[in-house]
SEFIZA-3560 file (N, C-alpha, C; in Angstrom, 3 decimals):
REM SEFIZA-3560
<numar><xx>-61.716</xx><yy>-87.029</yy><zz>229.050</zz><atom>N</atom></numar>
<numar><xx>-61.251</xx><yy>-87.166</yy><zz>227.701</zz><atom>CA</atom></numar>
<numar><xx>-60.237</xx><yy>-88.301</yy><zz>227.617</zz><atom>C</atom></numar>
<numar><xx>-59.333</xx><yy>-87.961</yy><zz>228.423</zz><atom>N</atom></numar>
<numar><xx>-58.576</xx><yy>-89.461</yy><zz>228.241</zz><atom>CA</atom></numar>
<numar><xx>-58.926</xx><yy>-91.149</yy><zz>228.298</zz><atom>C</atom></numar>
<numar><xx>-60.146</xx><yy>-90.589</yy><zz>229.697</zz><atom>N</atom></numar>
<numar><xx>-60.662</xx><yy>-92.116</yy><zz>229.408</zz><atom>CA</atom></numar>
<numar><xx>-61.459</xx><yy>-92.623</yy><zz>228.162</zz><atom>C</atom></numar>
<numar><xx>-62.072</xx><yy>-91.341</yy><zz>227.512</zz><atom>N</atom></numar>
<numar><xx>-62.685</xx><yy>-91.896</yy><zz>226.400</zz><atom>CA</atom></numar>
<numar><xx>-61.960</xx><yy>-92.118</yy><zz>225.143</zz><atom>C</atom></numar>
<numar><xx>-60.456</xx><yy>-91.626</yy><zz>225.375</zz><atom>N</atom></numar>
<numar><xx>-59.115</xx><yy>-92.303</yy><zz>224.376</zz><atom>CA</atom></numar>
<numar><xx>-58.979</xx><yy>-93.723</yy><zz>224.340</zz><atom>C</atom></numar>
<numar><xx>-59.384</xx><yy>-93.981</yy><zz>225.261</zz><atom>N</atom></numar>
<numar><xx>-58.683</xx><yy>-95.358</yy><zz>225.850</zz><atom>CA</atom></numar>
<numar><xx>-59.938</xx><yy>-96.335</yy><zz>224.525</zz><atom>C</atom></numar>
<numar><xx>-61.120</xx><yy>-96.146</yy><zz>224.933</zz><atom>N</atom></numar>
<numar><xx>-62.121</xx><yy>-96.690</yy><zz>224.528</zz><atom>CA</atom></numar>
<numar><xx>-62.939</xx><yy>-96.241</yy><zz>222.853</zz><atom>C</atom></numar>
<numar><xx>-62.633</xx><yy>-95.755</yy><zz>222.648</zz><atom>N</atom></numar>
<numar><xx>-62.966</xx><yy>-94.763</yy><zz>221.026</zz><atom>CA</atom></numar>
<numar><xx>-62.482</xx><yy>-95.510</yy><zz>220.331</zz><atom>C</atom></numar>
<numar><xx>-63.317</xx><yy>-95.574</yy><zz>218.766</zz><atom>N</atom></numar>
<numar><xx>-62.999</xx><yy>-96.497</yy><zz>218.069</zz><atom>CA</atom></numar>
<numar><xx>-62.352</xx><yy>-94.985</yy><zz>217.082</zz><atom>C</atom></numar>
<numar><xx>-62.848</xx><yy>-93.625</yy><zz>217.030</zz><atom>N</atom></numar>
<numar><xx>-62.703</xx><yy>-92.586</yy><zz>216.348</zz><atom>CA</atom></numar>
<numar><xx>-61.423</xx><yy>-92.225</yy><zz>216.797</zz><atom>C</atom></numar>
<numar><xx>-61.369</xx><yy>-92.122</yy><zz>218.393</zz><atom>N</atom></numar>
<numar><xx>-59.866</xx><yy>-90.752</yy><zz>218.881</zz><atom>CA</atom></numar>
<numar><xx>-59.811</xx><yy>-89.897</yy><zz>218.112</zz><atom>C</atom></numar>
<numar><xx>-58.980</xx><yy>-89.007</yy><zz>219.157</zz><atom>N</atom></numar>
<numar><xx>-58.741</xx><yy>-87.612</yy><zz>219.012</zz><atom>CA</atom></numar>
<numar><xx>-57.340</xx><yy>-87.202</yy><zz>218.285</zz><atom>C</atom></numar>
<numar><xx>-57.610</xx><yy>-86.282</yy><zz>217.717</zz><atom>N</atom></numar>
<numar><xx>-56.473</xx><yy>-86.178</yy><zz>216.614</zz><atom>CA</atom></numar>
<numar><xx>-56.056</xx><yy>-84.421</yy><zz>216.636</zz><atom>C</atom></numar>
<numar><xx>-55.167</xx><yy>-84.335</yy><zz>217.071</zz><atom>N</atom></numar>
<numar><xx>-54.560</xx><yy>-82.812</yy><zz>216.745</zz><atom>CA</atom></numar>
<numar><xx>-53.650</xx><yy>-82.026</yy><zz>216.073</zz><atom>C</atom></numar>
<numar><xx>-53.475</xx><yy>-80.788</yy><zz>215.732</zz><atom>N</atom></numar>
<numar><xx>-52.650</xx><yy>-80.377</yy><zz>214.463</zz><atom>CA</atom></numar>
<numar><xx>-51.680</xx><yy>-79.419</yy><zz>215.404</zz><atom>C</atom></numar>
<numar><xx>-50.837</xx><yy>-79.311</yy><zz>215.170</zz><atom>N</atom></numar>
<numar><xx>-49.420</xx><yy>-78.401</yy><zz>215.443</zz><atom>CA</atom></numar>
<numar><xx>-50.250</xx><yy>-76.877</yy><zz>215.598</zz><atom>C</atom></numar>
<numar><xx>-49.533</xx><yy>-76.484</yy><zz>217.020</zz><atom>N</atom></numar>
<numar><xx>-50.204</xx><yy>-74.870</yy><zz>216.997</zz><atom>CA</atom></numar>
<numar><xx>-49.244</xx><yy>-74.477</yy><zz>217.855</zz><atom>C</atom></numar>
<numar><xx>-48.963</xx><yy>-72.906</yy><zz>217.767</zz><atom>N</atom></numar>
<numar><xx>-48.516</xx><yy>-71.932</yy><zz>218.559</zz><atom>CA</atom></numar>
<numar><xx>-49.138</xx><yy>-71.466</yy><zz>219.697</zz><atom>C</atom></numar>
<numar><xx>-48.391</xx><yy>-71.507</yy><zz>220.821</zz><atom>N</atom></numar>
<numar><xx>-48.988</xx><yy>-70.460</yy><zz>222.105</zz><atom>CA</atom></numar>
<numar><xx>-48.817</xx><yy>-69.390</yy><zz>221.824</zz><atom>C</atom></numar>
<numar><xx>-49.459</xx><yy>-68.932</yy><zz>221.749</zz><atom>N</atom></numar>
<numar><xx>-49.645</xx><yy>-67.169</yy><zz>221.540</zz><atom>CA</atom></numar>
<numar><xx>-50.087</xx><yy>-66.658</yy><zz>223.223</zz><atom>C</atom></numar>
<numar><xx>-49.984</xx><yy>-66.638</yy><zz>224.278</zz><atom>N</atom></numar>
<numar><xx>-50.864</xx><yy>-66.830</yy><zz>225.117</zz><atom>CA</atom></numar>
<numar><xx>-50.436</xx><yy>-64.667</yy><zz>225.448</zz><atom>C</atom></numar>
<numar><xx>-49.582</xx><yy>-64.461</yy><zz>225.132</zz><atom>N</atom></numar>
<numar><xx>-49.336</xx><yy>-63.427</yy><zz>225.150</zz><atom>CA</atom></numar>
<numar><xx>-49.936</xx><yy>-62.114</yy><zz>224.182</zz><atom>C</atom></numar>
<numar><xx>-49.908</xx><yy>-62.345</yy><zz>222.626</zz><atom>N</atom></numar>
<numar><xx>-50.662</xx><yy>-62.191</yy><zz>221.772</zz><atom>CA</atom></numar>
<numar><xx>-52.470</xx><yy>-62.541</yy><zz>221.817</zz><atom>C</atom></numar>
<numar><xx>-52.864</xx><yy>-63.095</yy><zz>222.287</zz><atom>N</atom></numar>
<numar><xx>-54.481</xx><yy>-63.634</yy><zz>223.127</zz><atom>CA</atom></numar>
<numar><xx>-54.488</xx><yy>-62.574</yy><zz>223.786</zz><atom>C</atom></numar>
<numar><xx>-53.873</xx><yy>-62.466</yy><zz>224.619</zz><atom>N</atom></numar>
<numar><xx>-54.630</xx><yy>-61.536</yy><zz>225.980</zz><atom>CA</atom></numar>
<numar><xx>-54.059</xx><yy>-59.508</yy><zz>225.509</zz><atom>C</atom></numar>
<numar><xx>-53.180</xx><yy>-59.537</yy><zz>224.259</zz><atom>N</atom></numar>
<numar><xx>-53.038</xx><yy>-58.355</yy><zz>223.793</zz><atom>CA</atom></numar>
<numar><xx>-54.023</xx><yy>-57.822</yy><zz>222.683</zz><atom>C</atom></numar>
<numar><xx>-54.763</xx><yy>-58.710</yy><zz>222.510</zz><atom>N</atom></numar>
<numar><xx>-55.996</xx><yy>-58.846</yy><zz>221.422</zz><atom>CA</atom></numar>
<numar><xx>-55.016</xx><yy>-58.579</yy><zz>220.030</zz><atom>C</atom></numar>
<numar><xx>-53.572</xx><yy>-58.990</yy><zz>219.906</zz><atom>N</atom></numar>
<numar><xx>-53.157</xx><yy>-59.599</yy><zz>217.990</zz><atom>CA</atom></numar>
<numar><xx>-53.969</xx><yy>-60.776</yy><zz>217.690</zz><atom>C</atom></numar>
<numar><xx>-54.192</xx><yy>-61.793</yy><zz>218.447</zz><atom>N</atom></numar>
<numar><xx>-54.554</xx><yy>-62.864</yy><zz>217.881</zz><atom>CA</atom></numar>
<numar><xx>-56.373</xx><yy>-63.207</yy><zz>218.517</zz><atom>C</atom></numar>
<numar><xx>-57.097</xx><yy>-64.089</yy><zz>217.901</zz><atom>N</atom></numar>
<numar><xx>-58.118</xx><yy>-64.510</yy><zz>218.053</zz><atom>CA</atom></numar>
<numar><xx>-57.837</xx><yy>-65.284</yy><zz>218.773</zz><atom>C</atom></numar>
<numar><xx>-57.062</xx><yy>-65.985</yy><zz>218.259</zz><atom>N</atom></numar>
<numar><xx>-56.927</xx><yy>-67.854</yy><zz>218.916</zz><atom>CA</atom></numar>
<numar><xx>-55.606</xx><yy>-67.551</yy><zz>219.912</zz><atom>C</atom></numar>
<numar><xx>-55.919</xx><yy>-68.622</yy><zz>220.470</zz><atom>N</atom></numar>
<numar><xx>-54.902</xx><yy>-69.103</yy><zz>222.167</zz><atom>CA</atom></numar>
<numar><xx>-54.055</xx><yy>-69.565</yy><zz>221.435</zz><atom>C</atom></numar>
<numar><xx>-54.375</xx><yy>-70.536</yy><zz>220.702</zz><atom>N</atom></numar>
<numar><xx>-52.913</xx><yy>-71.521</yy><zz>219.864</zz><atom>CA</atom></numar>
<numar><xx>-53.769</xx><yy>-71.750</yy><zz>218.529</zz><atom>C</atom></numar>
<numar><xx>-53.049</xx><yy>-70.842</yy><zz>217.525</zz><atom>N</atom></numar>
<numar><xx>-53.573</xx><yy>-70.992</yy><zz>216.288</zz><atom>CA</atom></numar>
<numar><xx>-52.834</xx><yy>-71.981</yy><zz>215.716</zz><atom>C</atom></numar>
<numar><xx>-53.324</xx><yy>-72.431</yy><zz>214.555</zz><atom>N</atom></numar>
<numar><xx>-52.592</xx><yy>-73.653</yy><zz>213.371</zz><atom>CA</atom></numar>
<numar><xx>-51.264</xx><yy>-73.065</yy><zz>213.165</zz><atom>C</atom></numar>
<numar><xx>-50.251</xx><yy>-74.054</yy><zz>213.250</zz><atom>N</atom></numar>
<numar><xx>-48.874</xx><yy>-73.423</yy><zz>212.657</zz><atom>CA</atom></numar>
<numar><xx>-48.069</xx><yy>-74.491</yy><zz>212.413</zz><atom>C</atom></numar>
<numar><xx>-47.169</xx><yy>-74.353</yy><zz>211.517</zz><atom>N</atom></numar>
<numar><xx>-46.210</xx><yy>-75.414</yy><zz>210.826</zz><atom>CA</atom></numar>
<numar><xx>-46.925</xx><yy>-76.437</yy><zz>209.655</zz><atom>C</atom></numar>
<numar><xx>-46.939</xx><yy>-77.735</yy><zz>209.816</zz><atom>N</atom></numar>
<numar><xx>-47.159</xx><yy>-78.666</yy><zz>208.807</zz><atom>CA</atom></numar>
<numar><xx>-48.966</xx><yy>-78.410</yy><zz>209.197</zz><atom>C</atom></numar>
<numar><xx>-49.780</xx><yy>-78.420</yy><zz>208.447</zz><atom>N</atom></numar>
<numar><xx>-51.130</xx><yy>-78.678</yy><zz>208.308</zz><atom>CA</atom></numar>
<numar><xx>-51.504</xx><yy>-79.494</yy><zz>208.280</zz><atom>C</atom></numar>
<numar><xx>-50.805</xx><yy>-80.530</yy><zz>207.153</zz><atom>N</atom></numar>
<numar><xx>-51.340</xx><yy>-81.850</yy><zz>206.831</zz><atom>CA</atom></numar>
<numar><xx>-50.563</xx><yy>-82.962</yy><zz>208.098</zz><atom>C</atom></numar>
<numar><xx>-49.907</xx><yy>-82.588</yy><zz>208.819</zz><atom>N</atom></numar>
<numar><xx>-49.622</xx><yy>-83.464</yy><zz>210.162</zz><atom>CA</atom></numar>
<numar><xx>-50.609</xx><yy>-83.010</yy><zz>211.436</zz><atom>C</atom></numar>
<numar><xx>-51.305</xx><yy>-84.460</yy><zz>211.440</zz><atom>N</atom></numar>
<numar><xx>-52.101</xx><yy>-84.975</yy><zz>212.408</zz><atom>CA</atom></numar>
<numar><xx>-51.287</xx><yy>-85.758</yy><zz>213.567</zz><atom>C</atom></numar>
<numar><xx>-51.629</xx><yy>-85.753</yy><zz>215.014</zz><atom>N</atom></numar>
<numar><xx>-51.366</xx><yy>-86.596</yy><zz>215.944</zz><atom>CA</atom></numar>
<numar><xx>-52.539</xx><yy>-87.058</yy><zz>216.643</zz><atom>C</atom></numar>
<numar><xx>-52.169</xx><yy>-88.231</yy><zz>216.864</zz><atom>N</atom></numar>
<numar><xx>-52.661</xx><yy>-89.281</yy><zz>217.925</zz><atom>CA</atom></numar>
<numar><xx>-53.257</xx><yy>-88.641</yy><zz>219.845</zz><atom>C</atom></numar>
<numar><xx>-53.966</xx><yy>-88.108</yy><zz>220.059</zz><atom>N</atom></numar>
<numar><xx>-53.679</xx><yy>-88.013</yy><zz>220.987</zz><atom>CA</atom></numar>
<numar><xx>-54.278</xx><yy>-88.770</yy><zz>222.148</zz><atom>C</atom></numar>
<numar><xx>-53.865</xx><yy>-88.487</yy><zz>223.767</zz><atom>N</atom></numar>
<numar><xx>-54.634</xx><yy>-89.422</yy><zz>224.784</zz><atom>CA</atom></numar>
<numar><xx>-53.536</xx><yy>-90.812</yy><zz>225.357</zz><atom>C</atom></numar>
<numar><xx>-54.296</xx><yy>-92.185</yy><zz>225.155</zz><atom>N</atom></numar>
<numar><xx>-53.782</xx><yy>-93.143</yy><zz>225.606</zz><atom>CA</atom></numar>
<numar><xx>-52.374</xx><yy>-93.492</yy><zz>224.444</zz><atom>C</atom></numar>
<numar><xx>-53.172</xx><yy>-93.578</yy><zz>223.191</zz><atom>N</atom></numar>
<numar><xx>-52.161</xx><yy>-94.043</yy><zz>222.183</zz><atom>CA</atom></numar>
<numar><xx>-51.538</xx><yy>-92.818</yy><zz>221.258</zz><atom>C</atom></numar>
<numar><xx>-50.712</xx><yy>-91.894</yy><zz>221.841</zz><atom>N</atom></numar>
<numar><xx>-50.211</xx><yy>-90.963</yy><zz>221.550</zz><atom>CA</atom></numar>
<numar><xx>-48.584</xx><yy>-91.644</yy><zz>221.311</zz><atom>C</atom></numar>
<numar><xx>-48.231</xx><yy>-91.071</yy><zz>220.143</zz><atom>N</atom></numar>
<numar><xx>-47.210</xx><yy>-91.568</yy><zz>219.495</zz><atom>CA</atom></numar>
<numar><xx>-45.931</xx><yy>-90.925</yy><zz>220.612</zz><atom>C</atom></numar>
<numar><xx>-45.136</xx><yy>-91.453</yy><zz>220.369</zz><atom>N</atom></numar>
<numar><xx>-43.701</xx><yy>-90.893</yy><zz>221.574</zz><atom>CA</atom></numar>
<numar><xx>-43.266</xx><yy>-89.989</yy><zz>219.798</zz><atom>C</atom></numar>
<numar><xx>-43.177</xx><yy>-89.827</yy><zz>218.700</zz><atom>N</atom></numar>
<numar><xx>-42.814</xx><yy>-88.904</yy><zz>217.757</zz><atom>CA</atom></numar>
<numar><xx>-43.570</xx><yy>-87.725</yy><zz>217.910</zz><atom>C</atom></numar>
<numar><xx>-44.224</xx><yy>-87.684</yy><zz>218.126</zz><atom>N</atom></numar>
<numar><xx>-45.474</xx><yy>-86.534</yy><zz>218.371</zz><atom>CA</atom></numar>
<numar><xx>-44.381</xx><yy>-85.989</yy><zz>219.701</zz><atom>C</atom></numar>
<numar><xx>-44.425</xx><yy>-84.223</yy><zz>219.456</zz><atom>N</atom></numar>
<numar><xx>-43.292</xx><yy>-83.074</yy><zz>220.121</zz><atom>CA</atom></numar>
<numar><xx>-44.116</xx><yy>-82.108</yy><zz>219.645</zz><atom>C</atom></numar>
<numar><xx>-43.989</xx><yy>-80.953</yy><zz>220.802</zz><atom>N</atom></numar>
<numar><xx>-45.078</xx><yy>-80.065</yy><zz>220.904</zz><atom>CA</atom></numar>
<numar><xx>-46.257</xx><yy>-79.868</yy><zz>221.214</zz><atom>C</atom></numar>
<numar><xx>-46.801</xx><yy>-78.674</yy><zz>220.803</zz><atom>N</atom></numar>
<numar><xx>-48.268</xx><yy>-78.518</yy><zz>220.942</zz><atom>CA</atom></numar>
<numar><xx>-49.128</xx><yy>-78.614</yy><zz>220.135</zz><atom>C</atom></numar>
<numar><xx>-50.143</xx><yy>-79.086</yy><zz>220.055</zz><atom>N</atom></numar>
<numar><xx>-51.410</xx><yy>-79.549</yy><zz>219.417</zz><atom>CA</atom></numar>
<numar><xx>-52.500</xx><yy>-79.366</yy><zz>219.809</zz><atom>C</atom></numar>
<numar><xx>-53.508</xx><yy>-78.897</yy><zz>218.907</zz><atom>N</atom></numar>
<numar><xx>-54.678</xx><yy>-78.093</yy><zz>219.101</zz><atom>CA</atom></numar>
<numar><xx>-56.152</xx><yy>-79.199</yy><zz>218.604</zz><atom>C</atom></numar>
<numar><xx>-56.665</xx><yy>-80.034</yy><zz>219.874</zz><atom>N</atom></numar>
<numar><xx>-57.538</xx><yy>-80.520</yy><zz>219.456</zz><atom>CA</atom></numar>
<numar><xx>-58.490</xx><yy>-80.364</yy><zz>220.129</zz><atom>C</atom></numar>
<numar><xx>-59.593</xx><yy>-80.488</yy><zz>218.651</zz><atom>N</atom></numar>
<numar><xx>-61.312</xx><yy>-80.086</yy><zz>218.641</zz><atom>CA</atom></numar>
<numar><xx>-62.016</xx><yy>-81.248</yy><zz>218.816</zz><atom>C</atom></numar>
<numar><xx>-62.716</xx><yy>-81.255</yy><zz>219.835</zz><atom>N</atom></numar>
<numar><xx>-63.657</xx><yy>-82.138</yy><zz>220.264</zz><atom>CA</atom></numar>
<numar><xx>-64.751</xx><yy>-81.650</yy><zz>220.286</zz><atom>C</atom></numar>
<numar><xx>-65.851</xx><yy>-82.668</yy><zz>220.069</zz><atom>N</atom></numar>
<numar><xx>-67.361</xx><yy>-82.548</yy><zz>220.321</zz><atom>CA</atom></numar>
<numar><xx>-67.591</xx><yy>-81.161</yy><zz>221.623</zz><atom>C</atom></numar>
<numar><xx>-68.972</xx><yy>-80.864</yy><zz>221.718</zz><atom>N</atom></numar>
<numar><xx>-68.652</xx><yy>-79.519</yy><zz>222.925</zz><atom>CA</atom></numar>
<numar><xx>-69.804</xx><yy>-80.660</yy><zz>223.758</zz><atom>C</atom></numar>
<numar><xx>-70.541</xx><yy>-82.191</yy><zz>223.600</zz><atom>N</atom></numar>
<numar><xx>-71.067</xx><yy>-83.393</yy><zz>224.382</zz><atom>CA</atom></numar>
<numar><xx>-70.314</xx><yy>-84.328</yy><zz>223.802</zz><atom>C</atom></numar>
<numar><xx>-70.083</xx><yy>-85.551</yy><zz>225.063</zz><atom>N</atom></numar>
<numar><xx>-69.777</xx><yy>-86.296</yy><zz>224.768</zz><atom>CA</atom></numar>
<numar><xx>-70.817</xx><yy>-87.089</yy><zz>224.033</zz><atom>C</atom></numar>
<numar><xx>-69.723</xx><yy>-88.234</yy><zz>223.164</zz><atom>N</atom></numar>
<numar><xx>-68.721</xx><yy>-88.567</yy><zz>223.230</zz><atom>CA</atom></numar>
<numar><xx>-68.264</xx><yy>-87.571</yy><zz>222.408</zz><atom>C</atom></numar>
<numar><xx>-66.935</xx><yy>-87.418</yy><zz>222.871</zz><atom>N</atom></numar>
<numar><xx>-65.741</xx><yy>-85.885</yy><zz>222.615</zz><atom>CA</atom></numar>
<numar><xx>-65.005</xx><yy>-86.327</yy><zz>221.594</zz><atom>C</atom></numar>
<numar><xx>-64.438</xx><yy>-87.428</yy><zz>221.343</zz><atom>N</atom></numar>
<numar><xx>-64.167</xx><yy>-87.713</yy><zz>219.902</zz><atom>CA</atom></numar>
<numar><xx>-64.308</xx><yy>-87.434</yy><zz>219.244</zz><atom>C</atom></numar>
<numar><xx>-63.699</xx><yy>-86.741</yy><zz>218.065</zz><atom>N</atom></numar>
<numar><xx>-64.343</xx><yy>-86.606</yy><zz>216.493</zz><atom>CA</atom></numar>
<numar><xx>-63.931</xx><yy>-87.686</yy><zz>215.104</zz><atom>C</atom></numar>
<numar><xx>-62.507</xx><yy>-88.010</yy><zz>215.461</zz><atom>N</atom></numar>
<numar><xx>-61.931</xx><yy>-89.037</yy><zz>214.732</zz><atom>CA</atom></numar>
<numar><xx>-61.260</xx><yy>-87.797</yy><zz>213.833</zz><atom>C</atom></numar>
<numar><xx>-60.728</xx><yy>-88.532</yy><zz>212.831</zz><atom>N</atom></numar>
<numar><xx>-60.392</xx><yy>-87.287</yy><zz>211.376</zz><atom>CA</atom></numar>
<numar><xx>-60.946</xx><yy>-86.620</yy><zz>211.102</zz><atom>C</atom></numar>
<numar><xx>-61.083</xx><yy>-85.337</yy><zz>211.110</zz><atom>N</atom></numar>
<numar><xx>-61.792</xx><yy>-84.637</yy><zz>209.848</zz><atom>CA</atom></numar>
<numar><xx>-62.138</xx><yy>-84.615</yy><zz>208.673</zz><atom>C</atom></numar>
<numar><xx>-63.127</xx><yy>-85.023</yy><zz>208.306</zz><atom>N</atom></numar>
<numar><xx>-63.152</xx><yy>-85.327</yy><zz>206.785</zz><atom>CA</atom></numar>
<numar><xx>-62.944</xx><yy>-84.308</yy><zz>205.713</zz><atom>C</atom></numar>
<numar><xx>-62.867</xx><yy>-83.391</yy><zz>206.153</zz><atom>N</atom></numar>
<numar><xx>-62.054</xx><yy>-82.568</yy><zz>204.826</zz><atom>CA</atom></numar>
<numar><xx>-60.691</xx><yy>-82.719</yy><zz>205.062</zz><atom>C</atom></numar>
<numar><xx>-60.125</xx><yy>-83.170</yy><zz>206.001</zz><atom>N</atom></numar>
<numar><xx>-58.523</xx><yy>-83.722</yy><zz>205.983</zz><atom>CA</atom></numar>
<numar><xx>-58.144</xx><yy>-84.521</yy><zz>204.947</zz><atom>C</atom></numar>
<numar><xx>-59.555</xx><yy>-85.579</yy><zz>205.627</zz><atom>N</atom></numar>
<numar><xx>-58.940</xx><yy>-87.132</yy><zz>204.483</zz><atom>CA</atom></numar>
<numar><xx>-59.448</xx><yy>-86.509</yy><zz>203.211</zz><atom>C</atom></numar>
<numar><xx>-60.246</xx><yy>-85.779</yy><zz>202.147</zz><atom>N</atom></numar>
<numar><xx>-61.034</xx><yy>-85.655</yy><zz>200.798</zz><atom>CA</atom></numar>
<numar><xx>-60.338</xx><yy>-84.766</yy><zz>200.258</zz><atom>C</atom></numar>
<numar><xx>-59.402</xx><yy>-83.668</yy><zz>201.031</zz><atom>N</atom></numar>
<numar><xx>-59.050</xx><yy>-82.881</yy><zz>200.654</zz><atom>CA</atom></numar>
<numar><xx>-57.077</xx><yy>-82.551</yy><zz>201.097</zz><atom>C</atom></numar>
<numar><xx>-56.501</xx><yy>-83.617</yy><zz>201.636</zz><atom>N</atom></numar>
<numar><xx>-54.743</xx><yy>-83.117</yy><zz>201.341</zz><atom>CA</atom></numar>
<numar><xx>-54.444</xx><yy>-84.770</yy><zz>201.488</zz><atom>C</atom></numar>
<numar><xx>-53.183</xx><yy>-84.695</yy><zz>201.507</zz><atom>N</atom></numar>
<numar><xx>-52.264</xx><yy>-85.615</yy><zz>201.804</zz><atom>CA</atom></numar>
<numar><xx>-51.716</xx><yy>-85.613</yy><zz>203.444</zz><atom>C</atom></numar>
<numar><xx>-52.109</xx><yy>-86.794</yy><zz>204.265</zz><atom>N</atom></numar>
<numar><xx>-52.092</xx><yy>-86.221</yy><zz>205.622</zz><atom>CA</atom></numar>
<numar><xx>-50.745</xx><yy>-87.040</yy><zz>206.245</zz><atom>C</atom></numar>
<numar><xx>-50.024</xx><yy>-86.739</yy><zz>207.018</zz><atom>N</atom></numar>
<numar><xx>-49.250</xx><yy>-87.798</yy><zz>207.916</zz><atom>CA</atom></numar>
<numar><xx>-50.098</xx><yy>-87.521</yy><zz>208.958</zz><atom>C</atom></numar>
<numar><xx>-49.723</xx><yy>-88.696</yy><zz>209.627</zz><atom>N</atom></numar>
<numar><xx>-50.273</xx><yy>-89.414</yy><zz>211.134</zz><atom>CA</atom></numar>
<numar><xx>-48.789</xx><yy>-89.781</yy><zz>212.003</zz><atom>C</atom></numar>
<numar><xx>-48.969</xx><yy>-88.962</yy><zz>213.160</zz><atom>N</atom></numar>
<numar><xx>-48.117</xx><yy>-89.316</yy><zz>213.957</zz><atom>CA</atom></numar>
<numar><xx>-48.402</xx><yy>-90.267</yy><zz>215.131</zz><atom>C</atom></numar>
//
């Protein structure tokens, strides 16, 4: 994955999430690290990962390469996004 950061014209982009890793394995939660905090903040991730970008981030990639997805397009059609 990282090497294909380097080279992607799309990159990988992730949203703010919680470890729950405790909550996961007690069956409260579905997710390992669900969405939490700002929604509409996206990060950079991989080679060109912003030094502002702090924390954890939950990104979805292809399940074949290439693993990239770029933005989500209901991100861009549907809020107001920052990019970190």
């Amino acid at each position: 994955m990282f090497a294909e950061s380097i080279n992607t014209d799309k990159g990988f982009f992730g949203k703010p999430c919680g470890v729950g890793i405790l909550s996961y394995l007690t069956g409260i939660s579905r997710e390992l690290c669900p969405f939490t905090g700002n929604k509409n903040l996206l990060a950079r991730a991989g080679e060109y990962v912003s030094p502002k970008a702090h924390g954890t981030f939950k990104i979805e990639t292809n399940f074949y390469p290439p693993l990239a997805r770029g933005i989500p397009l209901s991100d861009i059609h549907n809020q107001m996004l920052t990019i970190i």
